[in-house]
C-alpha positions as CSV (number, residue, x, y, z in Angstrom):
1,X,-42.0,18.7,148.0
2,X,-38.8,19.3,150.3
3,X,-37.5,15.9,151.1
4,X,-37.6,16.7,155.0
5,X,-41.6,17.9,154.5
6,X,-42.0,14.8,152.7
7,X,-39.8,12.5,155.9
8,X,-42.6,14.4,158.2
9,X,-45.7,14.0,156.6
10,X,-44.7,10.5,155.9
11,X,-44.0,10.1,159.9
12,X,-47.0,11.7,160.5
13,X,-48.9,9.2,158.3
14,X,-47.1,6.4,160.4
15,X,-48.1,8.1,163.6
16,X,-51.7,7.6,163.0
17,X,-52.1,4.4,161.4
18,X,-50.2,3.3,164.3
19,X,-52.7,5.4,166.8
20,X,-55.2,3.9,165.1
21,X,-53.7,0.2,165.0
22,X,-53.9,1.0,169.0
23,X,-56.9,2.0,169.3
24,X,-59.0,-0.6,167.1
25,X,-56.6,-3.2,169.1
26,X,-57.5,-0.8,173.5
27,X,-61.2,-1.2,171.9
28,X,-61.4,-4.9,170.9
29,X,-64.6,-5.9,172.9
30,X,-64.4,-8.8,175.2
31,X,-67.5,-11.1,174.1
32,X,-70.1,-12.3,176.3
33,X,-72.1,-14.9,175.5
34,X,-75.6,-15.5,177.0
35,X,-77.4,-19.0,176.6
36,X,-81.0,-17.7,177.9
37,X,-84.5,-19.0,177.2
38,X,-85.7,-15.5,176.3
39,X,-89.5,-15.7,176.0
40,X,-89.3,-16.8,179.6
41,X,-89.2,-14.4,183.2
42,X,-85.5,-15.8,184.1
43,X,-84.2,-15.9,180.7
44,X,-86.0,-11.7,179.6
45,X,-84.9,-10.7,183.0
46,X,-81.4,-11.8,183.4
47,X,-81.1,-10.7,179.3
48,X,-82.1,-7.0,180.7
49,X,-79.9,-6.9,184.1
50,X,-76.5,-8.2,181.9
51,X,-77.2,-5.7,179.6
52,X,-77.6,-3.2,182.0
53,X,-74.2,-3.9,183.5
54,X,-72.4,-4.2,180.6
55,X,-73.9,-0.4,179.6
56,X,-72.9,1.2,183.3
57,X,-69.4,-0.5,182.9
58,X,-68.5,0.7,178.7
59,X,-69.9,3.9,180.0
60,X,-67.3,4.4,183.0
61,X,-64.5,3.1,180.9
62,X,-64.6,-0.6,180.2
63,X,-62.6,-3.6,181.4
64,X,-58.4,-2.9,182.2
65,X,-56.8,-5.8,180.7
66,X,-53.6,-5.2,180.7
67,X,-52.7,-1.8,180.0
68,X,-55.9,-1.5,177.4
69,X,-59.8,-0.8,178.6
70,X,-62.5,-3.0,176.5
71,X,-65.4,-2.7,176.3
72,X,-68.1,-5.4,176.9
73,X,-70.3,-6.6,174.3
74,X,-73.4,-9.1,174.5
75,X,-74.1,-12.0,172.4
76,X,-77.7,-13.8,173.9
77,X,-79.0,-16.7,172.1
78,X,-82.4,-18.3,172.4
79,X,-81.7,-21.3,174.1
80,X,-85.7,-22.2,175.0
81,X,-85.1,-24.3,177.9
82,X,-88.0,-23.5,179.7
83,X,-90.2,-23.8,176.7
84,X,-92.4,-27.4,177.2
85,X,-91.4,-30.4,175.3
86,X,-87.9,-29.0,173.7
87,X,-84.9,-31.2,173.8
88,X,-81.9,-30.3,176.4
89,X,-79.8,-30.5,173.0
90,X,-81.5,-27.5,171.3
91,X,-79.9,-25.6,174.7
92,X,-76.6,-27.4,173.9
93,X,-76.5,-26.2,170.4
94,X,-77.2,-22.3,171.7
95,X,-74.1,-23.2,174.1
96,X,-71.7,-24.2,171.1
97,X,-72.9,-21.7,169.2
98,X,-72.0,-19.0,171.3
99,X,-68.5,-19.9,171.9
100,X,-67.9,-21.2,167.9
101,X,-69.8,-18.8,165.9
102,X,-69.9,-15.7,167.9
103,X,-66.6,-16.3,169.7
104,X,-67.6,-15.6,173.6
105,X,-65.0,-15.2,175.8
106,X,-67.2,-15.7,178.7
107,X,-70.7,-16.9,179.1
108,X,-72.9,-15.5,181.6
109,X,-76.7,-16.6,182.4
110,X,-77.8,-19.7,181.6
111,X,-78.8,-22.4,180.5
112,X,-81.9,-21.6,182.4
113,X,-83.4,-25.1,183.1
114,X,-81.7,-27.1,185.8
115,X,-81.1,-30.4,183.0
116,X,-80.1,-28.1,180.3
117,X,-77.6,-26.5,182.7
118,X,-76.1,-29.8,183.8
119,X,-76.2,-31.4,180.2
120,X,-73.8,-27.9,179.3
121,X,-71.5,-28.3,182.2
122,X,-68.8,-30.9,179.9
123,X,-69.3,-28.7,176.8
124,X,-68.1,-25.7,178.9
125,X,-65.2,-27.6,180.1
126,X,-64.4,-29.1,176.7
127,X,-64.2,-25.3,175.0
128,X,-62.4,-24.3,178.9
129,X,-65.3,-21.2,179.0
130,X,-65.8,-19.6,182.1
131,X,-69.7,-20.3,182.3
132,X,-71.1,-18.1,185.3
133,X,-75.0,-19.2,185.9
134,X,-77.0,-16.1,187.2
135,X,-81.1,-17.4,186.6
136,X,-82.7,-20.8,186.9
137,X,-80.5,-23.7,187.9
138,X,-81.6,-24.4,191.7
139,X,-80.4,-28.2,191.2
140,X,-77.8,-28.7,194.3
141,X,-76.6,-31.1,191.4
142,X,-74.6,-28.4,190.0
143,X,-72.5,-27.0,192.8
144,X,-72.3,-30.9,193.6
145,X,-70.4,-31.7,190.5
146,X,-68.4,-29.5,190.9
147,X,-66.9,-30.1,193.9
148,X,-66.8,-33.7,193.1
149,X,-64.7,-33.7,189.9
150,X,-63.3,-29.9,190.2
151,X,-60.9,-30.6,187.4
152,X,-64.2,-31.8,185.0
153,X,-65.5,-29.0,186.0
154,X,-64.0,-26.3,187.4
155,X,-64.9,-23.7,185.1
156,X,-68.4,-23.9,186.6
157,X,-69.7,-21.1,188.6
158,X,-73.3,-20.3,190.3
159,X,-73.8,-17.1,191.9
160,X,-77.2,-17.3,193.3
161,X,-78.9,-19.3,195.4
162,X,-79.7,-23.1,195.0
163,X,-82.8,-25.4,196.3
164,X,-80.7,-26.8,199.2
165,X,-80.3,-22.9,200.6
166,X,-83.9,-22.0,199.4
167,X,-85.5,-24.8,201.5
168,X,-83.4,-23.5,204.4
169,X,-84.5,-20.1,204.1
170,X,-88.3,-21.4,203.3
171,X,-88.2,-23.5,206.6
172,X,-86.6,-21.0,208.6
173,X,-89.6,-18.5,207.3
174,X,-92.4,-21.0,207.8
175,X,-91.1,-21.3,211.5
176,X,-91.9,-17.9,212.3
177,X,-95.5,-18.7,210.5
178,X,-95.8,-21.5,212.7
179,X,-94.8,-19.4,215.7
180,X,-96.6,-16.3,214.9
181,X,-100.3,-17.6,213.7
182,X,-99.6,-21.3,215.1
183,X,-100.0,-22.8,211.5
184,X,-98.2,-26.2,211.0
185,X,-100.2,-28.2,207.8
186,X,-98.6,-27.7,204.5
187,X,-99.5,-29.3,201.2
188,X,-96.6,-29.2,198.3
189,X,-97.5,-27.8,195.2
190,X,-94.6,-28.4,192.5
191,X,-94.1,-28.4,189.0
192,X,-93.3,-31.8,187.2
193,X,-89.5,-30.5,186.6
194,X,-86.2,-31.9,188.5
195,X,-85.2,-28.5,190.6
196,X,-89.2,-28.5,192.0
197,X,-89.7,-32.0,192.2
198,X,-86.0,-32.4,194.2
199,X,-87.2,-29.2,196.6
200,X,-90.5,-30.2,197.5
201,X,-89.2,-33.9,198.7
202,X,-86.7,-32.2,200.3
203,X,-89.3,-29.4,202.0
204,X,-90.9,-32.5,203.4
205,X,-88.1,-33.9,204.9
206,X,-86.1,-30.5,206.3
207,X,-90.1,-29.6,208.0
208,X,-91.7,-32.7,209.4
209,X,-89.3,-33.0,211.8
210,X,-89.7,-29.4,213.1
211,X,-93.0,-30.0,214.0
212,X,-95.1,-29.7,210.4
213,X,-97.3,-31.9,208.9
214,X,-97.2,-32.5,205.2
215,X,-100.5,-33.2,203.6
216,X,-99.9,-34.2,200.3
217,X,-97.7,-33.5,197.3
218,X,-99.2,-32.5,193.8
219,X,-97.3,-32.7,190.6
220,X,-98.2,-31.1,187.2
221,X,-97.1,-31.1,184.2
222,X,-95.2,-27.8,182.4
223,X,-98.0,-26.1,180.7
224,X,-101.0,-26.9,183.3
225,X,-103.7,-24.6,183.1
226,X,-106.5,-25.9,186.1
227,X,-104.6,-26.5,189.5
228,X,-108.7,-26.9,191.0
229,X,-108.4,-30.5,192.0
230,X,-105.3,-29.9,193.7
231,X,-106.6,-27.1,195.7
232,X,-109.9,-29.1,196.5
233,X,-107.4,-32.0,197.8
234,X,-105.2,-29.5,199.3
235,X,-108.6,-28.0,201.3
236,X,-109.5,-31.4,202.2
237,X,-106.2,-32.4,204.3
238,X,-106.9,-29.0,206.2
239,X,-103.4,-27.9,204.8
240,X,-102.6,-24.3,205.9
241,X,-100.0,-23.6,204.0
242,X,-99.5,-24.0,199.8
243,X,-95.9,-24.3,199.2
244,X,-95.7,-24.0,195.5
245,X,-92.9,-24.6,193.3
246,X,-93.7,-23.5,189.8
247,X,-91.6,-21.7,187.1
248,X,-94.5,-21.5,184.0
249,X,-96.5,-18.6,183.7
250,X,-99.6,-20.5,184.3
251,X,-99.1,-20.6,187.8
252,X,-101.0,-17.2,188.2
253,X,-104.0,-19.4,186.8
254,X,-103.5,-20.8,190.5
255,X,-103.5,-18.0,192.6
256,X,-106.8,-16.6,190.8
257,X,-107.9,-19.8,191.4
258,X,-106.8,-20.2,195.1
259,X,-108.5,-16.9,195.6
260,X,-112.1,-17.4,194.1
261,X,-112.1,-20.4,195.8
262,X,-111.0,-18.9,198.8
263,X,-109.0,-21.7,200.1
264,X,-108.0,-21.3,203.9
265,X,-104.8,-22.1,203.5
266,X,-101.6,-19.0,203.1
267,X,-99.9,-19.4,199.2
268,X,-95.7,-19.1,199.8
269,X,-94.2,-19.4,196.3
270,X,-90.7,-20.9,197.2
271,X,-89.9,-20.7,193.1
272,X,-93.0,-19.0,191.9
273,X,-92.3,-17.3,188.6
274,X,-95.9,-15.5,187.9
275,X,-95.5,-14.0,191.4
276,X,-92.4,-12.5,191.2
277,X,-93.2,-10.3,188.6
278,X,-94.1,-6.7,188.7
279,X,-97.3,-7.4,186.7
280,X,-98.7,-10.3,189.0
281,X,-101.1,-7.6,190.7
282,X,-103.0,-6.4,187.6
283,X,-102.6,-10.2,185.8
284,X,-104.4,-11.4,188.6
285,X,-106.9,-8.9,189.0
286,X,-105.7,-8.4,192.5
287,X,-106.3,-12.0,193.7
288,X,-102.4,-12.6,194.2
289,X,-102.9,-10.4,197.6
290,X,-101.3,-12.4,200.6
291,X,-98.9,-14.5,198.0
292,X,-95.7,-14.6,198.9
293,X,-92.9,-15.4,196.7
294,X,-89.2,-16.5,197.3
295,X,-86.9,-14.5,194.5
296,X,-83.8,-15.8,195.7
297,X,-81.5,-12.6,196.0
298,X,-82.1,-9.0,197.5
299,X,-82.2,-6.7,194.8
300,X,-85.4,-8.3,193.0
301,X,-87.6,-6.8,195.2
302,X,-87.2,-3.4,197.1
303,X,-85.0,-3.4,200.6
304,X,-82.1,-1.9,201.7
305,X,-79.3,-4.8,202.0
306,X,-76.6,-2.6,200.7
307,X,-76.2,0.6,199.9
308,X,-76.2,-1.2,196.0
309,X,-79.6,-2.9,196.3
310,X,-81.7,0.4,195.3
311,X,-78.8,1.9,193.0
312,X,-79.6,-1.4,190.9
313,X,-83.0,-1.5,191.7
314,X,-83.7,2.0,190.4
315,X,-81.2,2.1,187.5
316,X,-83.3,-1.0,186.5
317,X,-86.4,0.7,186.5
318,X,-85.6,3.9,184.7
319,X,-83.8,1.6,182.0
320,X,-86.5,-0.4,181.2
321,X,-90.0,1.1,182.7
322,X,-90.2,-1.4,185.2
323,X,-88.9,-2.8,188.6
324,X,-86.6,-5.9,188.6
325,X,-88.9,-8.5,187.1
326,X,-87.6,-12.2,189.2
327,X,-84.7,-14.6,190.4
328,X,-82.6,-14.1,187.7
329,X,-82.4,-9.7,188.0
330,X,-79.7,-9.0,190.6
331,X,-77.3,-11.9,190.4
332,X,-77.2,-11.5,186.3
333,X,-76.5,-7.7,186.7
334,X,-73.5,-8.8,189.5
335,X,-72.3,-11.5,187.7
336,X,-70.7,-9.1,184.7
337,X,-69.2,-6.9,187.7
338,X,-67.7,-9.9,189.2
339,X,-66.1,-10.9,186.2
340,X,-65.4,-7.5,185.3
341,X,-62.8,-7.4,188.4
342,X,-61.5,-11.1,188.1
343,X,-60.6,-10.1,185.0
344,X,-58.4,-6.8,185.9
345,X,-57.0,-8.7,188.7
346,X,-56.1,-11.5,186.0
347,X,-55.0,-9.0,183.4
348,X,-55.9,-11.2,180.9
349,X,-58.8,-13.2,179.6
350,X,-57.3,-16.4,179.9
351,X,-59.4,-19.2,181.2
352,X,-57.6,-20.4,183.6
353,X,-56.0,-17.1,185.6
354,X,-59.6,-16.0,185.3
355,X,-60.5,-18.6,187.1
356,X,-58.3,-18.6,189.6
357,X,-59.4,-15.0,190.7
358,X,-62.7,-15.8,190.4
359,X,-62.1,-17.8,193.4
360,X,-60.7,-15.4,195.4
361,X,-64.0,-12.8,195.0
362,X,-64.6,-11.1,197.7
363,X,-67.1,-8.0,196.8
364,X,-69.9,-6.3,198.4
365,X,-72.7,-6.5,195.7
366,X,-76.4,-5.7,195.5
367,X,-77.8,-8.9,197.6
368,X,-74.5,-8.6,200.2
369,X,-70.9,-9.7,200.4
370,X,-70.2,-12.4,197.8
371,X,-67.8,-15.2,197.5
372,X,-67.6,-18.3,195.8
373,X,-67.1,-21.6,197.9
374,X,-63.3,-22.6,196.1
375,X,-64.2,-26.2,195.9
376,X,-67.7,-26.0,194.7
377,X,-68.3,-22.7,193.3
378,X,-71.5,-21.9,194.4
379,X,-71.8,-18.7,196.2
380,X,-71.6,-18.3,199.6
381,X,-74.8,-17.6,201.2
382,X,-76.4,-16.3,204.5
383,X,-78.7,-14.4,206.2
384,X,-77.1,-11.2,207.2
385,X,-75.9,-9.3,203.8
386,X,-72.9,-8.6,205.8
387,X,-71.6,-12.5,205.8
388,X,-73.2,-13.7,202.2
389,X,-75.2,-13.6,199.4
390,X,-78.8,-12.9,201.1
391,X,-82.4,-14.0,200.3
392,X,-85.6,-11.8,199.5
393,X,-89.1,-13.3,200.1
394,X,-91.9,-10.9,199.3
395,X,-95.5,-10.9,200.3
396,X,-97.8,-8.9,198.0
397,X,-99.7,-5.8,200.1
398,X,-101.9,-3.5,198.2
399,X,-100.0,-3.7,195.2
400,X,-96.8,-3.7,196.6
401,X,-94.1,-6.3,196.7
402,X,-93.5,-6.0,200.3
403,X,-89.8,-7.7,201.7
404,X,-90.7,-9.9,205.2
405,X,-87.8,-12.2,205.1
406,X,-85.2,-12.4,206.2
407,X,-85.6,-10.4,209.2
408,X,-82.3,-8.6,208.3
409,X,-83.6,-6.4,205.1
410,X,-87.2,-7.0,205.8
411,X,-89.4,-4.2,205.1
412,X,-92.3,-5.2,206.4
413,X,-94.7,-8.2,208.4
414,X,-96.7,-11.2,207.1
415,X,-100.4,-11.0,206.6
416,X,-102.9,-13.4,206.6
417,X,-105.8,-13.5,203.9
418,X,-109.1,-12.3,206.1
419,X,-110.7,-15.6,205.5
420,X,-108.2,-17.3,207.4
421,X,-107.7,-14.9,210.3
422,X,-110.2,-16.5,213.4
């Protein structure tokens, strides 16, 4: 061979191991690690919507880091938080291994459980991994911490709705009850976990003095399968309203219950798991009519906030064969998107410049305009889509998961149960 045909071919050889160098180097995917308790609603359901993100955004091109597009990948890992009787440190252990073993460079979801999520909060800021938690994790304990030792931990971020918010959007709903079918008895319902058992004492306390009467408060234990005393008791105060606060699946056992016995008195689910799903209708044999349920952000059930909220919903359901499933749907699917952008505007996946734009996010998502409070790091809420990150509470109708607050997405009107209406 010439010695110039043997200079090109070698050039030419160069040329595309280099290419290639480039390539495997543009393609290096930036690892996302999801601590979820997957054989629960807000762990499946955030899994699904992360997933779904992370497929629209490798399909339009990746994430620009620099001058390279990545693609997202997704490590989850069973953390079973929400499963009764397991140790916070089995959901530690899923943390750590995420960000030693499968080498996250972000983790996105959970823990799901409000005590798992706190007990993670130092092992995110030992490792300095952005941690963004999209289901579970009402405790106002979190945002709380944050704000009080930002430097602890600052790489903590929330971006839904907390029990604080919830209680004001549950009050401000049960006000129009109150005004509309002049109802004002309430008994709590709540499950024997910190994020229920903190909102239902404060329920009591945002309410009485706006004219309700609290009846009683029940506790049960994870796992409960016969909520019939508590009903009874609930019937014998005259309570009007359940407010129930209940994240195990056995809290359809309740409803069926509630309507069998046809107790007088209008089921709102302020955390409500069973309800929130798709499947509640035909679980329930129809007896969760009238229910409603809180699922903290537009875009788990059907409205038109933004012009995103039925893009998402949709895309959901044509991906997986069913509607957004609970709490944890929307804000998992906007929390990738989020990061997706704080990351191009950082141009790097360090911790820290990540952070920092983070903080200055300022997008129009599924549930409405959202921003992170700098000092705390909770989102920014409200009740115009326009100004925050907005609320959906549901009421089932004839099979339907029908919006009725707040009034600025709602889709429809409360109803009462026939053997309540006078």
């Amino acid at each position: 061979m010439k010695a110039w045909m043997k200079a090109w071919v070698f050039l030419l050889a160069a040329a595309v191991l280099i290419g290639f160098g480039t390539g495997a180097r543009a393609e290096e995917p930036i690892i996302l690690g999801a601590p979820l308790s997957t054989g629960f609603l807000y762990g499946w359901d955030a899994e699904k919507a992360i997933k779904l993100a992370v497929e629209e955004i490798n399909a339009a091109g990746g994430v620009k880091v620099g001058g390279a597009q990545r693609p997202f990948s997704v490590e989850v890992i069973d953390t079973r938080d929400l499963e009764p009787g397991v140790p916070v440190s089995e959901a530690l252990l899923a943390v750590e291994k995420l960000i030693l073993e499968k080498k996250a460079d972000f983790l996105v979801g959970g823990p799901v459980r409000s005590e798992a999520a706190l007990a993670a909060m130092p092992l995110v800021s030992k490792y300095k991994k952005i941690s963004i938690v999209t289901s579970g994790v009402l405790t106002p304990a979190f945002h709380a911490k944050v704000a009080e030792e930002y430097e602890k931990y600052k790489y903590s971020f929330r971006i839904h709705g907390e029990a604080k918010w919830l209680v004001n959007e549950i009050a401000t709903s049960l006000m129009e009850i109150k005004e509309k079918f002049k109802l004002d008895k309430m008994f709590i319902m709540v499950q024997d976990v910190a994020h229920a058992r903190a909102a239902g004492e404060i329920l009591k306390k945002v309410i009485e003095p706006k004219g309700w009467t609290v009846t009683g408060m029940e506790v049960f234990p994870t796992g409960t399968g016969d909520f019939s005393m508590g009903l009874l008791k609930a019937k014998k105060t005259e309570a009007q309203v359940l407010s129930i606060w209940m994240d195990m699946p056995e809290s359809s056992i309740l409803l069926k219950q509630w309507f069998d016995m046809k107790i007088p008195a209008l089921p709102f689910g302020s955390t409500l798991a069973a309800a929130e799903q798709p499947g509640f209708w035909k679980a329930t044999e129809g007896k969760g009519q009238y229910c409603l349920a809180n699922v903290v952000n537009a875009g788990n059930a059907p409205s038109d906030a933004t012009e995103w909220t039925m893009k998402f919903y949709n895309a959901y359901e044509k991906k997986y064969g069913l509607p957004p499933e609970g709490l944890g749907s929307s804000s998992s699917y906007m929390a990738v998107y989020v990061l997706k952008e704080a990351i191009e505007r950082a141009g790097t996946l360090d911790s820290d410049k990540v952070l920092a734009e983070l903080e200055k996010t300022d997008i129009m998502g599924v549930y409405g305009r959202l921003r992170f409070d700098p000092k705390s790091h909770q989102v920014i809420p409200a009740f115009d889509p326009k100004e925050g990150a907005v609320g959906s509470i549901f009421q089932w109708q004839d099979q339907k998961r029908v919006v009725v607050f707040p009034k600025s997405i709602a889709k429809g009107e409360i109803l009462l149960p026939p053997w309540m209406v006078k």
